[in-house]
FIKOLZA-1660 file (N, C-alpha, C; in steps of 0.1 Angstrom, whole numbers, plus 5000, padded with zeros to 4 digits):
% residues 230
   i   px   py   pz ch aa at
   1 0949 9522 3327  A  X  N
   1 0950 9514 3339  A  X CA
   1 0937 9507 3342  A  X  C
   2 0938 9497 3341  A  X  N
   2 0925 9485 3344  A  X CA
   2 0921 9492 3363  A  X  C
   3 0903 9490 3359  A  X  N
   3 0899 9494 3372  A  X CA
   3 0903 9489 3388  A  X  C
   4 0910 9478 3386  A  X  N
   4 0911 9470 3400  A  X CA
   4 0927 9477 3405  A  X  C
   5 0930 9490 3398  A  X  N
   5 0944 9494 3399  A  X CA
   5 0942 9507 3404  A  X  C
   6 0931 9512 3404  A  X  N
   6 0926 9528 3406  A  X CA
   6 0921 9527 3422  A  X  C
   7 0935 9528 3431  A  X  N
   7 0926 9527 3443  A  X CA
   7 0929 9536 3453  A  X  C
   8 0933 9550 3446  A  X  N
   8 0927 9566 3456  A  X CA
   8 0924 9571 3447  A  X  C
   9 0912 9570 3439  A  X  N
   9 0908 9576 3431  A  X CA
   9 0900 9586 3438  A  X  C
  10 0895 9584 3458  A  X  N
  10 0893 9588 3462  A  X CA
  10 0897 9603 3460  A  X  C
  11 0913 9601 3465  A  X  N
  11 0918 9615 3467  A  X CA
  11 0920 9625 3461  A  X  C
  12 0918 9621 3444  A  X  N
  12 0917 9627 3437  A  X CA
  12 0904 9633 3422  A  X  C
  13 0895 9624 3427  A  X  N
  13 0879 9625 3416  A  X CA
  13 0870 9633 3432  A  X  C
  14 0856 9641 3427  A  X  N
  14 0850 9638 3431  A  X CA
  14 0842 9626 3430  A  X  C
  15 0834 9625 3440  A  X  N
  15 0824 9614 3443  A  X CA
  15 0814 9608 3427  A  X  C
  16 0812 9623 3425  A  X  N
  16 0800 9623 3412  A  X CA
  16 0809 9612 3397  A  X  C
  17 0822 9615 3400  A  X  N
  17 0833 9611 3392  A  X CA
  17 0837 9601 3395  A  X  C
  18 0836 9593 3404  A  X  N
  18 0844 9581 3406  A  X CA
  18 0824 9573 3402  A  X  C
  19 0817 9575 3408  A  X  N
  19 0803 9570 3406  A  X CA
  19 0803 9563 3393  A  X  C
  20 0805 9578 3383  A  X  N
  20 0805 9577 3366  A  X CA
  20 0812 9569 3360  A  X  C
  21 0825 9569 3372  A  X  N
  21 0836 9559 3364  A  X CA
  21 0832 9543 3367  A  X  C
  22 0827 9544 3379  A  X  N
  22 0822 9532 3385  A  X CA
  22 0815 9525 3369  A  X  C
  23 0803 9532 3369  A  X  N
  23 0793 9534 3359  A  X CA
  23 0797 9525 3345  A  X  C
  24 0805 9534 3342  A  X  N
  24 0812 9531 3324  A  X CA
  24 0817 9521 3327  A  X  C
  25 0825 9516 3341  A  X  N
  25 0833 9503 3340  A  X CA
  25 0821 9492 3338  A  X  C
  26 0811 9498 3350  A  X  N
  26 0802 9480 3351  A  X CA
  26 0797 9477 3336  A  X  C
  27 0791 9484 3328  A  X  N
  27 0782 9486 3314  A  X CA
  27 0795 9480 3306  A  X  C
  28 0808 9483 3305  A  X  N
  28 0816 9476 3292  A  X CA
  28 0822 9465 3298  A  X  C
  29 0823 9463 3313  A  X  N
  29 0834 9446 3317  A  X CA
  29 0815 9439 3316  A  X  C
  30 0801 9447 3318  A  X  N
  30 0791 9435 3314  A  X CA
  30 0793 9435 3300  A  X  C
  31 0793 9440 3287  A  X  N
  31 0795 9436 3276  A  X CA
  31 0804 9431 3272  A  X  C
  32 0816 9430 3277  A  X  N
  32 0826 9423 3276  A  X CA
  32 0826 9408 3279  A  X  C
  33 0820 9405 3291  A  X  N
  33 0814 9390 3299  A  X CA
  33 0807 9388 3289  A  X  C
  34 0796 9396 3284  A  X  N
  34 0783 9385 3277  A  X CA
  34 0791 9383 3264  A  X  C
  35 0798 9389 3258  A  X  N
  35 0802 9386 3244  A  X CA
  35 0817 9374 3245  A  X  C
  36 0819 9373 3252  A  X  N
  36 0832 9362 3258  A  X CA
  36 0822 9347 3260  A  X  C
  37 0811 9348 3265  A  X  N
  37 0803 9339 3273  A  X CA
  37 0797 9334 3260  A  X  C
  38 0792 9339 3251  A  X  N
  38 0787 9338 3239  A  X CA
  38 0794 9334 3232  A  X  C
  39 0804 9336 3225  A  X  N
  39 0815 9333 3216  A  X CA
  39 0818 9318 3224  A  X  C
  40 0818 9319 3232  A  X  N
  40 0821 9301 3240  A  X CA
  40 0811 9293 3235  A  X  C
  41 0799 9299 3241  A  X  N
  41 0789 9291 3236  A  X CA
  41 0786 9287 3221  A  X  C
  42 0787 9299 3212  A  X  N
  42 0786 9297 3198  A  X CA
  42 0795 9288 3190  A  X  C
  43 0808 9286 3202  A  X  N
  43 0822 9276 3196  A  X CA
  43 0814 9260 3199  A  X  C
  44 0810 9260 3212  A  X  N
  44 0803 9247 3216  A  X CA
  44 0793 9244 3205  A  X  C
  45 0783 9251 3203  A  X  N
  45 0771 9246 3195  A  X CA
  45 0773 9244 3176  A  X  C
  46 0786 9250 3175  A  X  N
  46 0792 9248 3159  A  X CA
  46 0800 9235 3160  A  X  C
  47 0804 9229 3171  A  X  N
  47 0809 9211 3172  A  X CA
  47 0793 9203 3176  A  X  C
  48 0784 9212 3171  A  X  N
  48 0772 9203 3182  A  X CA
  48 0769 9194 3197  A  X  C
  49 0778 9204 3207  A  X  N
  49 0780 9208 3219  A  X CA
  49 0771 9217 3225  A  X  C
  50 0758 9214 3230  A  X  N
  50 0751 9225 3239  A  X CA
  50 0756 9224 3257  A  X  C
  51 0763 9232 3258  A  X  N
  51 0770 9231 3272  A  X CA
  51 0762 9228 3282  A  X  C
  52 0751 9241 3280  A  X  N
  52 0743 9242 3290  A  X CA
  52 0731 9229 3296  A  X  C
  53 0732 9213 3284  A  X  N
  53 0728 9204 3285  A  X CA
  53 0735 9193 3295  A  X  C
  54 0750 9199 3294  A  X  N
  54 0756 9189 3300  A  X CA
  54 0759 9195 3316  A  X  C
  55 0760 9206 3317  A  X  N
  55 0756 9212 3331  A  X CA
  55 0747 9223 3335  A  X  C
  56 0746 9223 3350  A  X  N
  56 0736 9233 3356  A  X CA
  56 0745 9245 3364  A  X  C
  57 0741 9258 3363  A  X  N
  57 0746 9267 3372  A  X CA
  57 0739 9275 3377  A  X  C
  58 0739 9273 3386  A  X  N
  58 0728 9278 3401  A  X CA
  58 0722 9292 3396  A  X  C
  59 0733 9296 3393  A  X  N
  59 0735 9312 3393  A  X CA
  59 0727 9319 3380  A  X  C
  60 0721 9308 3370  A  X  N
  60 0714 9310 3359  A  X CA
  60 0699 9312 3366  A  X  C
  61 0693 9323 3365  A  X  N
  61 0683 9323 3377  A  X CA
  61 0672 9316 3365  A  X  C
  62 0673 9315 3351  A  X  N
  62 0664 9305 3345  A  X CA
  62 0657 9292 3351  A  X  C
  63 0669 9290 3361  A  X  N
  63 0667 9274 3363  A  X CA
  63 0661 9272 3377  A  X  C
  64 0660 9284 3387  A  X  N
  64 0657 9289 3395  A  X CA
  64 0642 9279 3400  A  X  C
  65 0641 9269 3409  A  X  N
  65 0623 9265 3409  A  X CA
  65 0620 9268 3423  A  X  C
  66 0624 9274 3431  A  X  N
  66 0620 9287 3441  A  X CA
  66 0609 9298 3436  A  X  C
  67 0601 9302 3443  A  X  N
  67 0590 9307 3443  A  X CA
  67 0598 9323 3441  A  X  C
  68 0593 9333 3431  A  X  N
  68 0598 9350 3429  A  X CA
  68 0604 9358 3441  A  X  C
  69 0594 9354 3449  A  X  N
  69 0595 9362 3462  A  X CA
  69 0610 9360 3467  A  X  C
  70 0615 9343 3469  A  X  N
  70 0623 9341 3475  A  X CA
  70 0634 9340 3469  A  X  C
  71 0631 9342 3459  A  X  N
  71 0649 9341 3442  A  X CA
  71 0651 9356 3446  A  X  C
  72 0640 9364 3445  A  X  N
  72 0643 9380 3438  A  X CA
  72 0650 9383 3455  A  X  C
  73 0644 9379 3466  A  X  N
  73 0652 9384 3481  A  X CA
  73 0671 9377 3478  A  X  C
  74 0668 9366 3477  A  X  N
  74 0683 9362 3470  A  X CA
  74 0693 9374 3463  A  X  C
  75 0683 9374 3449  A  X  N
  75 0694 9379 3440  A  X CA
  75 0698 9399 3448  A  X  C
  76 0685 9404 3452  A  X  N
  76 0686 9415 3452  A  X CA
  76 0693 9421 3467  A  X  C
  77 0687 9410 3473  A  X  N
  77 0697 9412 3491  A  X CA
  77 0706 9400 3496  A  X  C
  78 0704 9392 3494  A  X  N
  78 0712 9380 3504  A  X CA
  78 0725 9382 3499  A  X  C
  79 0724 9375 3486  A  X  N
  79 0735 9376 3478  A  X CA
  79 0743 9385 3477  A  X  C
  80 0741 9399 3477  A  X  N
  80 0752 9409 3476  A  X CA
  80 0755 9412 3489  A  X  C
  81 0745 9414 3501  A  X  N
  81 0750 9418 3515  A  X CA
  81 0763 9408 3516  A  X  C
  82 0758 9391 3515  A  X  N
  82 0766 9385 3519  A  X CA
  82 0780 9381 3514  A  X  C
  83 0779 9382 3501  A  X  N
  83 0793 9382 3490  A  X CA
  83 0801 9399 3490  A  X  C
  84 0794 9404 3495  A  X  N
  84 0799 9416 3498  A  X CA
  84 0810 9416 3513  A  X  C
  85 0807 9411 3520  A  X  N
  85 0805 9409 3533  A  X CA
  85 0821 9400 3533  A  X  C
  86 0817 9386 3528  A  X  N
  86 0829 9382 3526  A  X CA
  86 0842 9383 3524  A  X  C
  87 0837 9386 3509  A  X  N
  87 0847 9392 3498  A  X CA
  87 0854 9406 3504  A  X  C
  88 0848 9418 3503  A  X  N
  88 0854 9431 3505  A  X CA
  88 0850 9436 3516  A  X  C
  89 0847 9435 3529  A  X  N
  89 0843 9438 3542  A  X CA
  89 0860 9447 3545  A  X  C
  90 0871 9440 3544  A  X  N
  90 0885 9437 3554  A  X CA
  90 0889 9446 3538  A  X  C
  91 0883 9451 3533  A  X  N
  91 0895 9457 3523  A  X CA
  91 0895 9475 3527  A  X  C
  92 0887 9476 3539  A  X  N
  92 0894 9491 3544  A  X CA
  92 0906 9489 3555  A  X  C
  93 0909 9478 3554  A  X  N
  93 0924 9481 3562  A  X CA
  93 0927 9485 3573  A  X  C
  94 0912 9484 3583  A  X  N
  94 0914 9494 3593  A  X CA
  94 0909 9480 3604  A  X  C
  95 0918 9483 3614  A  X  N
  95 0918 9475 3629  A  X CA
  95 0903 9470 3631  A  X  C
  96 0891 9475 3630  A  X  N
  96 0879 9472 3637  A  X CA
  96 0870 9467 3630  A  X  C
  97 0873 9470 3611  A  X  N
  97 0864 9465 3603  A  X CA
  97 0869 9455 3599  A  X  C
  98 0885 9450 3602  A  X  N
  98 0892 9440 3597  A  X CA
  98 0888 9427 3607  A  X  C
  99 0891 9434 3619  A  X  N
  99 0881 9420 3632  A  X CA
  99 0868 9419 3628  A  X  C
 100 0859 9428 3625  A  X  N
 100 0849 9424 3624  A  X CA
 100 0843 9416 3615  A  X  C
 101 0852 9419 3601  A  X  N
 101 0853 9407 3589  A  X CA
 101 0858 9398 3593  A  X  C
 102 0869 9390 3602  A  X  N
 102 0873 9380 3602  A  X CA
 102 0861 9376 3612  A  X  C
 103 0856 9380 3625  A  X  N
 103 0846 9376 3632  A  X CA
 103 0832 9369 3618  A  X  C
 104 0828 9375 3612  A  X  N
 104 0820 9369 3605  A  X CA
 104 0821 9361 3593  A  X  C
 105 0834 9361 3589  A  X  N
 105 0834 9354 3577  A  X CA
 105 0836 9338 3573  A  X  C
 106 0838 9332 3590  A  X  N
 106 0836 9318 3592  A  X CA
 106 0820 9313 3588  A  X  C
 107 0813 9322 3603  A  X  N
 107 0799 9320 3602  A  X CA
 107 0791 9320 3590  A  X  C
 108 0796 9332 3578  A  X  N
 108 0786 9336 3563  A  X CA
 108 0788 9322 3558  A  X  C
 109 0803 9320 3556  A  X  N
 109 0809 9310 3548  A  X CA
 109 0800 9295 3555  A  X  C
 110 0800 9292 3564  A  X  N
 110 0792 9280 3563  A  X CA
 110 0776 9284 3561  A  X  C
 111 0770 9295 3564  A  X  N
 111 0758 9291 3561  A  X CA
 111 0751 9297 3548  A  X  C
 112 0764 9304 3543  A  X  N
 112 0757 9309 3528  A  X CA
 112 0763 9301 3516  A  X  C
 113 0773 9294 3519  A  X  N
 113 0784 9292 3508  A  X CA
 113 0782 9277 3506  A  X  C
 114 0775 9269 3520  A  X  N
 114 0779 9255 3525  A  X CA
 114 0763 9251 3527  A  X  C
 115 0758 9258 3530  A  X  N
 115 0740 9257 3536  A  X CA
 115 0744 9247 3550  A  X  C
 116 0750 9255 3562  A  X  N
 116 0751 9242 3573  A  X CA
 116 0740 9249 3580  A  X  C
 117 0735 9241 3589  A  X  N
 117 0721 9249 3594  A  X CA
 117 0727 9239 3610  A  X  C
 118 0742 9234 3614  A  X  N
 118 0738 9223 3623  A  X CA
 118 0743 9234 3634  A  X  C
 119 0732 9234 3646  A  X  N
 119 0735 9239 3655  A  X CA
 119 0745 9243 3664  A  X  C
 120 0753 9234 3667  A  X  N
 120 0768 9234 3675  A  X CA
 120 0779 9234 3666  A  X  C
 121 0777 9236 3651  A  X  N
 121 0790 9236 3638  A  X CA
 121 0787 9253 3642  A  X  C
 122 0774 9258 3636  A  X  N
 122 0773 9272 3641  A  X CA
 122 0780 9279 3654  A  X  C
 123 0771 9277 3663  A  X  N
 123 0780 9283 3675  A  X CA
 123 0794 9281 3682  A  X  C
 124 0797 9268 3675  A  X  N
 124 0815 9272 3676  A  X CA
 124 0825 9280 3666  A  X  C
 125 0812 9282 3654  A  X  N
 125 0818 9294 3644  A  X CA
 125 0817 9308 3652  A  X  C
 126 0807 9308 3655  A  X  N
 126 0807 9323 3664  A  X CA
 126 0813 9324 3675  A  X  C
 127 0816 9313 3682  A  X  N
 127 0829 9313 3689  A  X CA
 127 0842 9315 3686  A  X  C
 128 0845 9308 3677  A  X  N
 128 0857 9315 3669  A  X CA
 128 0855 9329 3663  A  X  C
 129 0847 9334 3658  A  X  N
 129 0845 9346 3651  A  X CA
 129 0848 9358 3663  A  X  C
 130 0844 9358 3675  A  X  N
 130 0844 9363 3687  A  X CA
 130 0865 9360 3688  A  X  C
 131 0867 9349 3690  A  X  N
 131 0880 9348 3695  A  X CA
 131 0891 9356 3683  A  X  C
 132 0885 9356 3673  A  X  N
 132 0897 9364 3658  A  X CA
 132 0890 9375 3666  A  X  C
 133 0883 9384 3660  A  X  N
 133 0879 9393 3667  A  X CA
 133 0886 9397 3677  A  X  C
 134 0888 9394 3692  A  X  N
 134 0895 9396 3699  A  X CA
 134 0912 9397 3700  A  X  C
 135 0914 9386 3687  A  X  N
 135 0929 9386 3690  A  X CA
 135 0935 9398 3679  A  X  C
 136 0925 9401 3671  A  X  N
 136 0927 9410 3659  A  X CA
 136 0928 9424 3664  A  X  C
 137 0920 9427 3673  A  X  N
 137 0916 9441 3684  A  X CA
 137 0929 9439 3691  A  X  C
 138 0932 9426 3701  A  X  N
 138 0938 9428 3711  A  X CA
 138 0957 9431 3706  A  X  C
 139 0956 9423 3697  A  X  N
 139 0969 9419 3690  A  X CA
 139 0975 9432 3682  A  X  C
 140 0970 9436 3671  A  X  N
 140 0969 9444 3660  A  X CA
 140 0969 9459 3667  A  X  C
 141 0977 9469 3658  A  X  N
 141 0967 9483 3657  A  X CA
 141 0971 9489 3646  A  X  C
 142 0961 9503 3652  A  X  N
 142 0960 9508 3635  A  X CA
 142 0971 9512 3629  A  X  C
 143 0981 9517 3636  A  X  N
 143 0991 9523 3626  A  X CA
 143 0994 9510 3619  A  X  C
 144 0997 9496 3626  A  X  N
 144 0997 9484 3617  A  X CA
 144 0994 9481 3609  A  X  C
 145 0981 9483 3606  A  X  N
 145 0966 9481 3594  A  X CA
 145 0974 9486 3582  A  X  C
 146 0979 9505 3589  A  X  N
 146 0979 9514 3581  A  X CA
 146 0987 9509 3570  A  X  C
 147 0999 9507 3576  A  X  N
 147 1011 9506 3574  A  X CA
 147 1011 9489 3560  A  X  C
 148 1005 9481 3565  A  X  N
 148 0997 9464 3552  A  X CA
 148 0989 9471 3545  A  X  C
 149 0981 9479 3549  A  X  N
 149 0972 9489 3535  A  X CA
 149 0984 9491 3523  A  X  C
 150 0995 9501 3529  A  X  N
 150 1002 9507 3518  A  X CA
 150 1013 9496 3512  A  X  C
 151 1011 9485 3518  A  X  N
 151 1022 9477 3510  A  X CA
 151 1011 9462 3505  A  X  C
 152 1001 9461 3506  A  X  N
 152 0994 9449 3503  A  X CA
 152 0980 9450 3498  A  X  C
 153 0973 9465 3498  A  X  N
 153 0964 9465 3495  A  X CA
 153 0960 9462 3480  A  X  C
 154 0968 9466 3470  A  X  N
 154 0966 9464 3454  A  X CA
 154 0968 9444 3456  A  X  C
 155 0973 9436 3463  A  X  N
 155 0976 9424 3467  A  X CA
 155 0959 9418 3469  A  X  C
 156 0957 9428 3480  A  X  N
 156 0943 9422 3485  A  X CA
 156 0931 9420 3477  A  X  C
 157 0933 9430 3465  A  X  N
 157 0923 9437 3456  A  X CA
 157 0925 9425 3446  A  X  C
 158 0934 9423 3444  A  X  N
 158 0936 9415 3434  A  X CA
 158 0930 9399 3436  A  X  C
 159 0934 9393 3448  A  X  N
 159 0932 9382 3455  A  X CA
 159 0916 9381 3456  A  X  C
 160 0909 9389 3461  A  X  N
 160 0896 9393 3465  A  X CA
 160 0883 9391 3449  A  X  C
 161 0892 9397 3443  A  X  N
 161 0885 9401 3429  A  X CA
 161 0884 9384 3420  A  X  C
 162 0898 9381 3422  A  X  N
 162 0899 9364 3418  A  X CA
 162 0893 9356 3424  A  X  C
 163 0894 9355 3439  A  X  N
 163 0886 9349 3444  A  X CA
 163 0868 9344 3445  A  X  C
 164 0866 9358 3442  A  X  N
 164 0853 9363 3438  A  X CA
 164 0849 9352 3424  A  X  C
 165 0856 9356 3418  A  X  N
 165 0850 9343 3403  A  X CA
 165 0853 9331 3406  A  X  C
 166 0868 9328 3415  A  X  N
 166 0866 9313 3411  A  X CA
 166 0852 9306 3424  A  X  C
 167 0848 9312 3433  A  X  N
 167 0842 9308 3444  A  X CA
 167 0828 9304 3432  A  X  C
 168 0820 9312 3420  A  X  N
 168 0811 9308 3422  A  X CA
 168 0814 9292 3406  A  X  C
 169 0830 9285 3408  A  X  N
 169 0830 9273 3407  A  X CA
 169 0822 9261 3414  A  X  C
 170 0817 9269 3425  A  X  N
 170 0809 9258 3435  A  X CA
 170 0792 9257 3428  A  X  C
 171 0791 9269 3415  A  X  N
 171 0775 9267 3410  A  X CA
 171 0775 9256 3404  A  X  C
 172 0785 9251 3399  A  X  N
 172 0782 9242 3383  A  X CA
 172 0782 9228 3390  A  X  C
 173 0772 9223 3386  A  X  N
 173 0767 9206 3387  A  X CA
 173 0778 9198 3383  A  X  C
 174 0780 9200 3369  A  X  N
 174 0791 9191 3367  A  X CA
 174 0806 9201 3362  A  X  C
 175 0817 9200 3359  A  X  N
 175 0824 9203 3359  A  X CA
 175 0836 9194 3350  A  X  C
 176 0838 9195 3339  A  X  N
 176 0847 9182 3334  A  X CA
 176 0855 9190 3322  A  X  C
 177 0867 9185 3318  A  X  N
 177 0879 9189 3311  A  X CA
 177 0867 9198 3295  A  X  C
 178 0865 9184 3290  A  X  N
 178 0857 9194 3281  A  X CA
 178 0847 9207 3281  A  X  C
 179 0842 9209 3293  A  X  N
 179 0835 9223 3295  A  X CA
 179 0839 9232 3303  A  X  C
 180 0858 9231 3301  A  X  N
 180 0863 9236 3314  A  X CA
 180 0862 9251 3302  A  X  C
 181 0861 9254 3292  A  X  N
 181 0862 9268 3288  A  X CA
 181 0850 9278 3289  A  X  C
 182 0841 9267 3288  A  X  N
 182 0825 9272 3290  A  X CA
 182 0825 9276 3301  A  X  C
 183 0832 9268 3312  A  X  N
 183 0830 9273 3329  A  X CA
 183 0839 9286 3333  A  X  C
 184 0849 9283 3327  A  X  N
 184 0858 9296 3323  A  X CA
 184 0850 9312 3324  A  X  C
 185 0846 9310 3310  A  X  N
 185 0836 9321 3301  A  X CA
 185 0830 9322 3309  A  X  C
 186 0821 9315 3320  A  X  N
 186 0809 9316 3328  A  X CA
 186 0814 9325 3343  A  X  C
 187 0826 9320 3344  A  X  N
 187 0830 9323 3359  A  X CA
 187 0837 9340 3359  A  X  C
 188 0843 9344 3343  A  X  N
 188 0846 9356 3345  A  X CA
 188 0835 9367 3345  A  X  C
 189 0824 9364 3344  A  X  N
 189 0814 9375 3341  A  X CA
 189 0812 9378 3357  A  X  C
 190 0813 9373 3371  A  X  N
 190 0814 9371 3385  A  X CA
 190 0824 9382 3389  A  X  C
 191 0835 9375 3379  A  X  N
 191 0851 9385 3386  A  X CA
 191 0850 9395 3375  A  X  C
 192 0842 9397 3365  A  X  N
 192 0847 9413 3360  A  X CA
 192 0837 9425 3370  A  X  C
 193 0825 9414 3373  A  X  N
 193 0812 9426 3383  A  X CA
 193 0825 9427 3397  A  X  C
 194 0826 9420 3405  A  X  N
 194 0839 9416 3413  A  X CA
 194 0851 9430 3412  A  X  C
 195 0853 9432 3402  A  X  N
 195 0865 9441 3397  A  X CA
 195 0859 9457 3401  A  X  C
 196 0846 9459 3399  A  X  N
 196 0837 9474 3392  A  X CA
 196 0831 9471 3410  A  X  C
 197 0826 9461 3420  A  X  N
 197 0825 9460 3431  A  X CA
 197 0835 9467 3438  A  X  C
 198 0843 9461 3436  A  X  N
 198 0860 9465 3440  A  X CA
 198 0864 9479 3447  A  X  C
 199 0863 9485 3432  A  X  N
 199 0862 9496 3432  A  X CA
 199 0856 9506 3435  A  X  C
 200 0845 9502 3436  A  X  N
 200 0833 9510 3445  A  X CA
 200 0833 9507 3459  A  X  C
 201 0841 9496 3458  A  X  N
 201 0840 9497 3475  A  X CA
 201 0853 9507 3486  A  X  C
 202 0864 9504 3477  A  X  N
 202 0879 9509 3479  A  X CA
 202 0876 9523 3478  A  X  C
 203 0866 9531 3466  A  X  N
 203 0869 9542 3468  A  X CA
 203 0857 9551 3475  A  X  C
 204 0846 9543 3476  A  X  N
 204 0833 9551 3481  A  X CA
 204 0829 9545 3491  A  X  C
 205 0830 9533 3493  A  X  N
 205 0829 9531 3510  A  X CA
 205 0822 9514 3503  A  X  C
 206 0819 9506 3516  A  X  N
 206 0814 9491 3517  A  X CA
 206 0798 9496 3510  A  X  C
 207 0788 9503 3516  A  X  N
 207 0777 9503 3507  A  X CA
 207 0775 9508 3493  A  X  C
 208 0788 9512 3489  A  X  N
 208 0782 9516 3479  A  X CA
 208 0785 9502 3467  A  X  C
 209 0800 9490 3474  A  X  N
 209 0801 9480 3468  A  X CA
 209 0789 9473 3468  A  X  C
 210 0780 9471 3480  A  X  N
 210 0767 9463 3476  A  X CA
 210 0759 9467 3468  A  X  C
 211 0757 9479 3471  A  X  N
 211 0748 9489 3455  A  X CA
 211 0755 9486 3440  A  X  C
 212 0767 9483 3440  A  X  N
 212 0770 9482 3423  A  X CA
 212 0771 9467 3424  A  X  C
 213 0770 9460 3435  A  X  N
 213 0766 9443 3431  A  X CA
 213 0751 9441 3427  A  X  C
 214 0743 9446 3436  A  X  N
 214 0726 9452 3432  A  X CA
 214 0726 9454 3418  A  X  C
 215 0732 9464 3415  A  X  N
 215 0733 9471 3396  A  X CA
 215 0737 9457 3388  A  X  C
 216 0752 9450 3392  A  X  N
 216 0757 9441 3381  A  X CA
 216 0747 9437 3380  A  X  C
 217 0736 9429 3389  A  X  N
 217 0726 9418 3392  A  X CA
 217 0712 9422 3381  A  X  C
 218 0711 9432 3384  A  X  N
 218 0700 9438 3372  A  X CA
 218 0694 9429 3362  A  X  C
 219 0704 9425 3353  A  X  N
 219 0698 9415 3342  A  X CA
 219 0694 9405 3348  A  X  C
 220 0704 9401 3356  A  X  N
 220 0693 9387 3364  A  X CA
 220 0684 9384 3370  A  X  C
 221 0683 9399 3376  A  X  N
 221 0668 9400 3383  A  X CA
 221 0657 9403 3370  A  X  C
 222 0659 9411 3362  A  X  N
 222 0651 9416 3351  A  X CA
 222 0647 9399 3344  A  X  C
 223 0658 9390 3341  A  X  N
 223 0656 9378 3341  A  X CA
 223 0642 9368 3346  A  X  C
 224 0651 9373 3353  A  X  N
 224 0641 9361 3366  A  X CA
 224 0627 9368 3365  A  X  C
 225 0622 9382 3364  A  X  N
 225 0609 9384 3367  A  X CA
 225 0604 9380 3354  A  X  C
 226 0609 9378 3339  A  X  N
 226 0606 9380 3329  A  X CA
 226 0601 9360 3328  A  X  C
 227 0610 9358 3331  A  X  N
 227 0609 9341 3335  A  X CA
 227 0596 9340 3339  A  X  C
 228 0597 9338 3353  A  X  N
 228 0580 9337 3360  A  X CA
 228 0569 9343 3353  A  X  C
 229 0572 9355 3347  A  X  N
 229 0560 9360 3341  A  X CA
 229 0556 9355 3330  A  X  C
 230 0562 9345 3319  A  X  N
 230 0560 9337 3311  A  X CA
 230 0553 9324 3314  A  X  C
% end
């Protein structure tokens, strides 16, 4: 059973056991991503196609011309609180963390996803974020939640996880028919960490999904310091 399917693993692993499972997933869907991502590339560069010539992706921290300090606060906090935050906030199903993800997920979305910095776009997002909020508390209860948990939540997981890769479509500079496999290959390595996130979030709680986005991120950050240090 693929990991985005294992979701009371809770009820039945210990903690130390779902961790480990966590564990072995992230280490083979990352070897799985880089050797998919590779094989793309090595198809591109045998037609005499260097992809990476003909576009940019943000998310390559190589390309990064921000100063260490403020890439590594990126890769190692912004980025996962906030893609965390997003993405799997609302996947415990429960009345208060569900408003409280919809309260915030206007505001992240324009200022992490969008870069809007304009003052009154802002505070009428937090105005609305306040008003879901309210109608989600006032409207909704829990036996409700409970009740879309057990009939939508493998739904949610699945949507959330997809989501997750195609959103970081918004890295690539250019984007055109011929490098749509490259961007492919590029975008699942997002939704396989996305999948092993998932999971850790569904079965061990919301921090421990930002802790194994922190872990996917590893090579990147290892990356990036190896970069600047050259």
């Amino acid at each position: 059973m693929f990991i985005l399917n294992k979701t009371n693993e809770r009820l039945t692993k210990s903690r130390a056991k779902i961790i480990g499972h966590a564990l072995l997933w992230l280490v083979c869907l990352f070897v799985i991503g880089v050797a998919v991502r590779t094989a793309v590339f090595v198809a591109y560069m045998s037609q005499g196609v260097n992809p990476n010539e003909l576009t940019t992706f943000a998310g390559d921290v190589s390309s990064q011309t921000k100063s260490l300090l403020i890439t590594l606060a990126m890769v190692v906090i912004i980025a996962p609180v906030c893609e965390e935050l997003m993405f799997r906030l609302g996947l415990s199903f429960r009345r208060t963390t569900v408003a409280l993800w919809a309260a915030l997920l206007p505001l992240i979305t324009a200022v992490y996803l969008f870069k809007c910095h304009t003052w009154y776009v802002l505070v009428g997002l937090v105005v609305l974020g306040l008003l879901l909020y309210w109608a989600i508390s006032r409207f909704t209860s829990d036996e409700q939640w409970s009740t879309w948990k057990r009939r939508y939540l493998l739904i949610a997981i699945w949507v959330t996880a997809i989501g997750f890769g195609l959103v970081h479509l918004m890295a690539f500079s250019v984007i055109t028919v011929q490098l749509l496999p490259f961007v492919l290959a590029t975008i699942l390595m997002p939704f396989l960490g996305g999948c092993v996130m998932t999971y850790a979030r569904v079965n061990l709680g919301f921090g421990w999904g930002i802790l194994f986005h922190i872990l996917w991120n590893v090579p990147a950050i290892l990356t990036l310091i190896l970069h600047h240090v050259k």
